[in-house]
ROMIBA-534220 format. One line per 5 residues: number of its first residue (from 1); for each residue z, y negated, x of C-alpha. Coordinates in steps of 0.05 Angstrom, whole numbers, plus 5000, padded with zeros to 4 digits. Layout:
! ROMIBA-534220
NUM) Z,Y,X | ...
! end
This chain:
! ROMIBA-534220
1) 8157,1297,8287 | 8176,1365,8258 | 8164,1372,8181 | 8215,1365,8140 | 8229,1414,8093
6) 8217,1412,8009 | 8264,1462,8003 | 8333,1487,8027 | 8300,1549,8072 | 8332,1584,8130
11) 8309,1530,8181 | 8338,1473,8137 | 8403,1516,8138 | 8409,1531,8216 | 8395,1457,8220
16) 8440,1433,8179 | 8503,1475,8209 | 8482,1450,8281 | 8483,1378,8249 | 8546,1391,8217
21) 8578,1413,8280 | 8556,1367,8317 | 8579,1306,8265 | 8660,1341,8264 | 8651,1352,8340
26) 8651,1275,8343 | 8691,1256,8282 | 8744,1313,8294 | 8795,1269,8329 | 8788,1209,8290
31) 8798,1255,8216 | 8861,1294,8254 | 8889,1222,8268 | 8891,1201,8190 | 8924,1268,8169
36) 8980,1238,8113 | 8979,1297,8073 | 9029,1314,8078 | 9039,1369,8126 | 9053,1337,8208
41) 8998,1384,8243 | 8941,1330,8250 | 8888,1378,8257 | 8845,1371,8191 | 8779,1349,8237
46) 8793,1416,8284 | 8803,1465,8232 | 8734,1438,8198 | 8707,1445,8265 | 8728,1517,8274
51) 8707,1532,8201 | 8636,1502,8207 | 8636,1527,8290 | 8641,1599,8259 | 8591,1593,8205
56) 8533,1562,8258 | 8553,1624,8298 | 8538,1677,8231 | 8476,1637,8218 | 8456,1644,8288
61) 8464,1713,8290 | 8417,1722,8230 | 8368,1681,8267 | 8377,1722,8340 | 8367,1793,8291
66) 8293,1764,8275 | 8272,1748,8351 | 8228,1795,8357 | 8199,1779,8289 | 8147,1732,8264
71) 8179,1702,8208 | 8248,1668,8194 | 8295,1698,8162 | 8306,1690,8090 | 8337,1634,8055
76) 8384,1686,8017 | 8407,1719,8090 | 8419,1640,8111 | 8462,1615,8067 | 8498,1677,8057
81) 8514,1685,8138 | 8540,1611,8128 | 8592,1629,8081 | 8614,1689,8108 | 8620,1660,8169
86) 8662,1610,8146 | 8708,1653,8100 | 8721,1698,8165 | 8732,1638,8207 | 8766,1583,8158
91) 8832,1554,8190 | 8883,1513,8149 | 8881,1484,8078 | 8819,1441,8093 | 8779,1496,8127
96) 8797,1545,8064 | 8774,1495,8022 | 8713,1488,8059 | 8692,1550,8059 | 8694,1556,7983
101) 8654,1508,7977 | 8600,1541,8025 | 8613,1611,7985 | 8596,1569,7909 | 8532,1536,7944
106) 8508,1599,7979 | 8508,1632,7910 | 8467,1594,7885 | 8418,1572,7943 | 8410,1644,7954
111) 8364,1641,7887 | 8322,1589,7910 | 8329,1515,7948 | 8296,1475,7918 | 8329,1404,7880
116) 8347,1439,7811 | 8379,1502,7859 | 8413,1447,7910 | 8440,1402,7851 | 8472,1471,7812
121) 8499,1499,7878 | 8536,1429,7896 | 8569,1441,7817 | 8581,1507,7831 | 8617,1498,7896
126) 8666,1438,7864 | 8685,1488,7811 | 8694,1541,7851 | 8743,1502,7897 | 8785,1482,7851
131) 8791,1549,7820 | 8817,1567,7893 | 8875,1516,7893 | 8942,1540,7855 | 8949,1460,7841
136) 8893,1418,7843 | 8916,1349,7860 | 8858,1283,7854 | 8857,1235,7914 | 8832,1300,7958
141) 8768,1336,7978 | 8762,1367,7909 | 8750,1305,7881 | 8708,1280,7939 | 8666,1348,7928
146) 8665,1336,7842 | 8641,1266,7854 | 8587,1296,7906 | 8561,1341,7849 | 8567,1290,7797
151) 8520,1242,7830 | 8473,1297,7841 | 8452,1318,7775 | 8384,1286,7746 | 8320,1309,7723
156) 8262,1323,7760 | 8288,1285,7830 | 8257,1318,7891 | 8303,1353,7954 | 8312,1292,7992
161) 8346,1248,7930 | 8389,1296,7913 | 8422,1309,7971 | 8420,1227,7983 | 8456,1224,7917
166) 8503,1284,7934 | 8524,1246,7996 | 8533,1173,7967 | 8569,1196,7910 | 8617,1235,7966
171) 8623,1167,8000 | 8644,1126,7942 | 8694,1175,7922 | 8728,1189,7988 | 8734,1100,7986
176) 8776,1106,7922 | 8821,1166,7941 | 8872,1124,7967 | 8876,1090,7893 | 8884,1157,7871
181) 8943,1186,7916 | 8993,1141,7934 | 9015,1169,8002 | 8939,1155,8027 | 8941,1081,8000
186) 9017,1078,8031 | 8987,1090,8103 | 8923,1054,8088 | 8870,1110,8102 | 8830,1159,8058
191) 8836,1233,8059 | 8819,1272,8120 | 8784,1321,8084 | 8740,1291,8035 | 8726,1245,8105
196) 8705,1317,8138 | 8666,1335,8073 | 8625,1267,8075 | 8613,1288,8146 | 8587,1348,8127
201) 8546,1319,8076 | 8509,1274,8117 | 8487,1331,8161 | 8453,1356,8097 | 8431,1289,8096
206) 8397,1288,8163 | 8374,1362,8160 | 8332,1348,8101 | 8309,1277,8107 | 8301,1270,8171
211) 8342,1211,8193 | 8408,1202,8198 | 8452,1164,8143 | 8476,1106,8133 | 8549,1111,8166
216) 8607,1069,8145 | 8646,1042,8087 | 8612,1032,8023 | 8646,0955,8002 | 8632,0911,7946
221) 8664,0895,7876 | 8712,0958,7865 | 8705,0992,7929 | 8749,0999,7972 | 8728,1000,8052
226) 8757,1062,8087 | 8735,1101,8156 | 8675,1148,8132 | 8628,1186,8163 | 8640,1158,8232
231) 8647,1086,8212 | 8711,1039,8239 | 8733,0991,8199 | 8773,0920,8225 | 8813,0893,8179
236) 8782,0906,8108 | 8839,0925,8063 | 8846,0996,8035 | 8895,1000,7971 | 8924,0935,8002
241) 8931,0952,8083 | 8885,0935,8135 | 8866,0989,8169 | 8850,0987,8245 | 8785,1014,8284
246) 8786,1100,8282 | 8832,1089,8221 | 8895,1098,8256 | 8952,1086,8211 | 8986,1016,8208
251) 9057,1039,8174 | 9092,1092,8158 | 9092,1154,8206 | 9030,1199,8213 | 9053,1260,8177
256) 8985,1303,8182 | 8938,1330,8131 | 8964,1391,8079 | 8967,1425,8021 | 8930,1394,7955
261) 8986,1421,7917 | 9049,1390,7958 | 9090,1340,7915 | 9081,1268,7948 | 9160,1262,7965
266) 9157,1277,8043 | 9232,1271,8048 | 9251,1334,8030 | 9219,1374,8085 | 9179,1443,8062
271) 9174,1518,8071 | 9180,1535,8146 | 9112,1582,8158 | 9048,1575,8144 | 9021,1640,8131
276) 8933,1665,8138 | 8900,1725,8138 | 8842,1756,8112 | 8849,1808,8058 | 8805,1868,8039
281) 8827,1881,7970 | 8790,1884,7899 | 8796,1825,7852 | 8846,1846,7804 | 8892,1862,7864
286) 8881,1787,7888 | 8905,1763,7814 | 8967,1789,7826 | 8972,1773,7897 | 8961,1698,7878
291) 9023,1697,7828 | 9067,1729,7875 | 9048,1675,7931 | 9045,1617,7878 | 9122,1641,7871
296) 9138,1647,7940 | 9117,1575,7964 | 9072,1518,7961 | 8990,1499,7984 | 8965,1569,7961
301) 8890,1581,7974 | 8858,1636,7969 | 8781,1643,7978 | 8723,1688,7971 | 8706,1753,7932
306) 8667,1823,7938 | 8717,1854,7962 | 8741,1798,8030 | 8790,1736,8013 | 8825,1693,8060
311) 8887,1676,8040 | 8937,1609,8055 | 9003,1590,8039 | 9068,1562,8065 | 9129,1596,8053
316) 9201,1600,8082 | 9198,1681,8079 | 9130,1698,8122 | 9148,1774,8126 | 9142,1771,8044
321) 9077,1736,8048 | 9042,1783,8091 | 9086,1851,8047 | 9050,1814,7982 | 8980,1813,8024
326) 8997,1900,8042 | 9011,1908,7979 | 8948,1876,7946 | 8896,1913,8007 | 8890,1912,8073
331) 8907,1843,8112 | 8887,1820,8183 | 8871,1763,8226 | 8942,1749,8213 | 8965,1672,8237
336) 9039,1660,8228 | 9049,1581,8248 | 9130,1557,8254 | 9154,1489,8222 | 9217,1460,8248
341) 9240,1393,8205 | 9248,1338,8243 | 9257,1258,8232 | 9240,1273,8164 | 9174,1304,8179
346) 9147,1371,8203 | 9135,1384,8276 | 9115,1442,8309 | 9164,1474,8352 | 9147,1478,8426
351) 9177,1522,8482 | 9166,1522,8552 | 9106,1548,8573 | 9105,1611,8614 | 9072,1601,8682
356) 9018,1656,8669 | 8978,1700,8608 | 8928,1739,8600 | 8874,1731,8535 | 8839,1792,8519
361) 8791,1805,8461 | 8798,1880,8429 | 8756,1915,8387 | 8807,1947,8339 | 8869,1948,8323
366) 8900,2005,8368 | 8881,1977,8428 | 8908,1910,8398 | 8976,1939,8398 | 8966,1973,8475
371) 8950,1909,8508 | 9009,1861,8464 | 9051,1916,8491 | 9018,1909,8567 | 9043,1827,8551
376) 8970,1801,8528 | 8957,1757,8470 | 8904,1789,8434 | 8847,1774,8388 | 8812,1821,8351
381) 8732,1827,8345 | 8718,1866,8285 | 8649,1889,8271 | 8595,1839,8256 | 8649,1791,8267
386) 8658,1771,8335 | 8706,1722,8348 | 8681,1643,8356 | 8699,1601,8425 | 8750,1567,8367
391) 8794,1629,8356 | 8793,1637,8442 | 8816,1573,8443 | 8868,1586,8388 | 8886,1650,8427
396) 8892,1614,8491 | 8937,1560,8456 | 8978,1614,8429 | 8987,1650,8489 | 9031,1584,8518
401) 9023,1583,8589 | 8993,1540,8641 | 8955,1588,8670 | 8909,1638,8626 | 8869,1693,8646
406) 8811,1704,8598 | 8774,1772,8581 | 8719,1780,8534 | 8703,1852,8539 | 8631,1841,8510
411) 8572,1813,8552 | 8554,1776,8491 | 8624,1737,8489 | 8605,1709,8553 | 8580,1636,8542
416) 8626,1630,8478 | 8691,1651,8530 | 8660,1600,8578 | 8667,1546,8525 | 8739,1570,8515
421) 8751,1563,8580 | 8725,1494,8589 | 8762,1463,8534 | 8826,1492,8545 | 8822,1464,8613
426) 8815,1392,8588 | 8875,1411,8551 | 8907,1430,8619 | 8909,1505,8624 | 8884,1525,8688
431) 8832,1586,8661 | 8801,1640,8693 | 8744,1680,8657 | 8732,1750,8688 | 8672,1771,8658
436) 8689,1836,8633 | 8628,1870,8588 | 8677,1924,8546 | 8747,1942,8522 | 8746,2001,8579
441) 8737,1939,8637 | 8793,1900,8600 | 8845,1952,8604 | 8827,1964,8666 | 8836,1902,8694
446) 8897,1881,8658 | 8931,1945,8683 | 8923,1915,8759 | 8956,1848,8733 | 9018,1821,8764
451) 9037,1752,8743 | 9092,1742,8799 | 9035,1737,8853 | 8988,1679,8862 | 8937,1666,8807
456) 8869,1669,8852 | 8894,1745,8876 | 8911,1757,8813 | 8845,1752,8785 | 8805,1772,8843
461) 8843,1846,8835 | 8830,1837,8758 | 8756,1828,8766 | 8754,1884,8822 | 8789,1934,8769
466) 8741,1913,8719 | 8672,1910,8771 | 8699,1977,8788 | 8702,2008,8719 | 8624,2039,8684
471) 8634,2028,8616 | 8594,2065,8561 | 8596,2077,8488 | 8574,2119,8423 | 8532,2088,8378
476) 8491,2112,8307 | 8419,2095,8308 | 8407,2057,8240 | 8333,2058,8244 | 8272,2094,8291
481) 8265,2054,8352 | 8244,2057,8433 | 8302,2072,8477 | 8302,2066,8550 | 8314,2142,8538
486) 8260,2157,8490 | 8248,2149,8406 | 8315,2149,8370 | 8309,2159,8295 | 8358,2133,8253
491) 8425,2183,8249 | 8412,2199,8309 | 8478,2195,8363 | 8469,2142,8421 | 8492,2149,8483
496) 8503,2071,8520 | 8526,2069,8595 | 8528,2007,8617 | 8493,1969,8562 | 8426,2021,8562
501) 8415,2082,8515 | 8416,2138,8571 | 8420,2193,8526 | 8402,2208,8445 | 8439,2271,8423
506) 8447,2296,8351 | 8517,2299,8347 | 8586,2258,8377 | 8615,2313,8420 | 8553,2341,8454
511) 8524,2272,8469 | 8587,2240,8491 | 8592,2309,8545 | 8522,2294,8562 | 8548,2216,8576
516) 8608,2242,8612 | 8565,2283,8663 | 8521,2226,8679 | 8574,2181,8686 | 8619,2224,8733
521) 8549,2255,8777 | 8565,2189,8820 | 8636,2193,8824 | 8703,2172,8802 | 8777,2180,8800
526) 8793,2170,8728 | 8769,2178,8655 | 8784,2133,8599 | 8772,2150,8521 | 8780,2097,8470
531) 8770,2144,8400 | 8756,2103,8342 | 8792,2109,8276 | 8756,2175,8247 | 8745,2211,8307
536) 8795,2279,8310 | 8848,2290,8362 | 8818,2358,8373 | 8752,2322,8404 | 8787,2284,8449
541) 8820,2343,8476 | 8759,2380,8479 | 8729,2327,8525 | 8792,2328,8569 | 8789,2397,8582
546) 8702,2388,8596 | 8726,2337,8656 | 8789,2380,8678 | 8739,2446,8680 | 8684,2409,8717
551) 8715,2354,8758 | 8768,2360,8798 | 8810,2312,8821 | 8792,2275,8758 | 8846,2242,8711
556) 8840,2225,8636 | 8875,2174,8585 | 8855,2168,8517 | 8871,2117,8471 | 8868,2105,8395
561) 8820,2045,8391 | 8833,2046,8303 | 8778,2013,8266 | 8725,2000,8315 | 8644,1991,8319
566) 8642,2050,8369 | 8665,2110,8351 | 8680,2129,8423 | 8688,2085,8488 | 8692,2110,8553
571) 8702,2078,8619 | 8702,2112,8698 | 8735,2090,8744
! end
């Protein structure tokens, strides 16, 4: 039996997002069904499982740095990964919230994790939620997170009954909320995302104790039963309405989990966008950013700090949301979602799906723009941020069409695409992933892509482009280290063809000639340059001229890849 921890350390935290996943990977569809919110997009349970997917993933990656290590990493590197994970990959009002709520806790946990840290951080991270929501309303996940914190104060109580506490208190709170917001005791169910938070919870649970809790309604004198944590209940009543296994609704129409600052009157419809992005600004600039959204709509969130916020709202005028977020710093990882009013409730509006589309992940912003104008639907992998088999699956959704082709341009995409992959196929997209290993492969094989011929040929001339294409790249060395081509120190210019350092130079434009020659001393028919936001013009045509001059025959293109991890890519076709 493994030991269980005393403290909150970098073990308990990996551990505790795997649990955590794992608990809204099995609870996701049961939490979207009692969505009464009161926006119609059922999907509280998947954005919480796209929030927490992306913080495992930043966790993980702090875990797969320290591989060749003896030690874990720290607790501080842990908890922070966590939350920046989940700011950077929060979706909807739930998943915003969530993420706060990681960001208070890591604050504090990064100090220390022991009871008297665990018991402050839950206190922080209620506080700092609600300072997040324009208009806190009670009967949500704020209160189930303040009654969480509540329980957990006391003196002297070790790790394991503080967190017991923490998730008890969550559970008898998340009973009541339909007491405490009439449109939940209308339908007879509790609130989808205090239900998610319990969930999360009683990972914490299970990560520190050991064993799983206790799941199901708390009942007795008071208490209302309710669907929690994974339990069904038959036919107890919930502010006066039995409520069926899974805690489908029994009257009333399911009208989807929202904003906690949406007046409970349904009737009247609501803005027509929902509006998310991240936002590089400082925090003065996000005071005023906040008013100006406050006045431009309803269920304004807006999370984080040190510089990175991710920001929700729905308005009717999206273009002014996303001028306010230009205006305050630098937005991205914009999401613009369409409500049409329908039957008195919000729908989403569906099209016709086009018969074929191609996915392809980009690592900036120019090259985003070159392949939406090729016809792909993009997603952009910004550095240290690569995008979670969520987002691919949010890309693939967007992209509309029954048959997807899927590029990851990064070898280390290629079991997350695969996951994609698989679930948008129980979903009924046929899916092909051509494992493409960088940007240069992608663009390669999307410019052999013709949708009006059969889907196999399709792909098999996609993944020929791509197999056909070397790919290499300019790195900075940020510390001494053994290269396949030697000792790098750190500063020092790295030159990658096909995933190994070949060359270390001391500057870009002699090293990248250096990568050129190799590249081109077995061939090829055409050069491509992918120059990264602060690279000049004049290098580029420096390099042009280098393979006119000494390779004939040979073509170039070069491309403005804007702000990327590489300052240079090159491909050879």
């Amino acid at each position: 039996m493994p030991q269980l921890p005393d403290d909150l350390d970098a073990v308990a935290v990996r551990t505790w997002c795997s649990l955590a996943l794992e608990a809204l990977g099995r609870e996701r569809a049961e939490i979207d069904a009692i969505n009464v919110y009161p926006i119609a997009d059922g999907d509280t349970g998947t954005n919480l499982y796209l929030t927490v997917e992306s913080a495992a993933a930043a966790v993980e990656a702090v875990f797969a740095a320290h591989e060749t290590g003896t030690t874990a990493p720290a607790t501080a590197d842990a908890v922070r990964a966590m939350a920046h994970g989940a700011l950077i990959g929060a979706r909807g009002n739930s998943g915003t919230i969530l993420a706060q709520l990681l960001r208070g806790m890591a604050g504090v946990l990064a100090d220390g994790g022991d009871a008297a840290h665990l018991s402050l951080a839950l206190t922080r991270a209620a506080a700092a939620a609600r300072q997040a929501v324009a208009h806190p309303v009670e009967g949500t996940v704020l209160t189930v997170a303040t009654a969480a914190a509540e329980a957990a104060q006391g003196d002297e109580r070790e790790l394991r009954a503080v967190v017991s506490a923490a998730y008890e208190g969550a559970r008898a709170a998340l009973a009541k909320t339909p007491e405490q917001l009439a449109v939940l005791g209308r339908a007879g169910v509790v609130d989808a995302g205090g239900r998610g938070l319990v969930a999360v919870l009683g990972a914490l649970v299970e990560a520190v104790t050991g064993q799983a809790p206790v799941r199901g309604p708390r009942t007795g004198p008071g208490k209302a039963a309710a669907p929690v944590d994974g339990g069904s209940v038959v036919g107890l009543p919930v502010g006066g309405v039995p409520v069926p296994p899974g805690g489908a609704l029994v009257e009333g129409p399911p009208v989807g989990e929202g904003p906690l600052d949406c007046p409970e009157d349904l009737d009247g419809g609501g803005p027509a966008f929902e509006v998310i992005y991240l936002l590089e600004a400082r925090d003065e600039q996000v005071d005023r950013l906040r008013t100006r959204l406050d006045a431009l709509g309803d269920s304004l969130v807006v999370v984080g700090g040190d510089g990175l916020w991710h920001v929700h709202v729905h308005v009717d005028d999206a273009g002014a949301a996303v001028e306010a977020g230009v205006e305050a710093g630098r937005p991205y990882r914009i999401r613009i979602t369409h409500f049409a009013t329908e039957s008195g409730h919000d729908v989403r509006v569906q099209a016709e799906p086009a018969q074929r589309a191609v996915v392809v992940v980009v690592p900036g912003d120019g090259l985003a723009g070159l392949c939406t104008e090729a016809g792909a639907t993009t997603v952009i992998a910004r550095p240290g941020e690569p995008p979670a088999s969520g987002e691919l699956v949010d890309a693939i959704r967007r992209a509309h069409a029954r048959e997807v082709v899927l590029l990851p341009n990064d070898a280390a995409l290629r079991h997350t695409a695969a996951a994609a992959a698989e679930q948008a196929r129980t979903e009924g997209v046929r899916v092909a992933l051509v494992p493409t290993r960088a940007a240069v492969q992608g663009i390669a094989a999307l410019a052999v892509h013709e949708p009006d011929r059969g889907f196999d040929e399709d792909v098999v001339a996609m993944t020929a482009a791509a197999g056909a294409t070397r790919y290499a790249e300019l790195a900075v060395a940020e510390r001494q280290s053994w290269t396949m081509a030697g000792i790098c120190q750190a500063g020092d210019i790295l030159g990658l063809i096909d995933g190994d350092v070949a060359v270390i130079g001391a500057d870009v434009p002699a090293t990248a000639r250096t990568v050129l020659d190799r590249m081109l001393a077995a061939g090829g028919e055409l050069v491509t340059l992918v120059l990264g936001e602060d690279v000049p013009d004049a290098m580029a045509d420096a390099l042009e001229e280098h393979v006119r001059e000494g390779y004939l025959a040979v073509d170039t293109v070069v491309y403005r890849g804007g702000h990327q991890r590489a300052p240079l890519l090159i491909g050879v076709e």
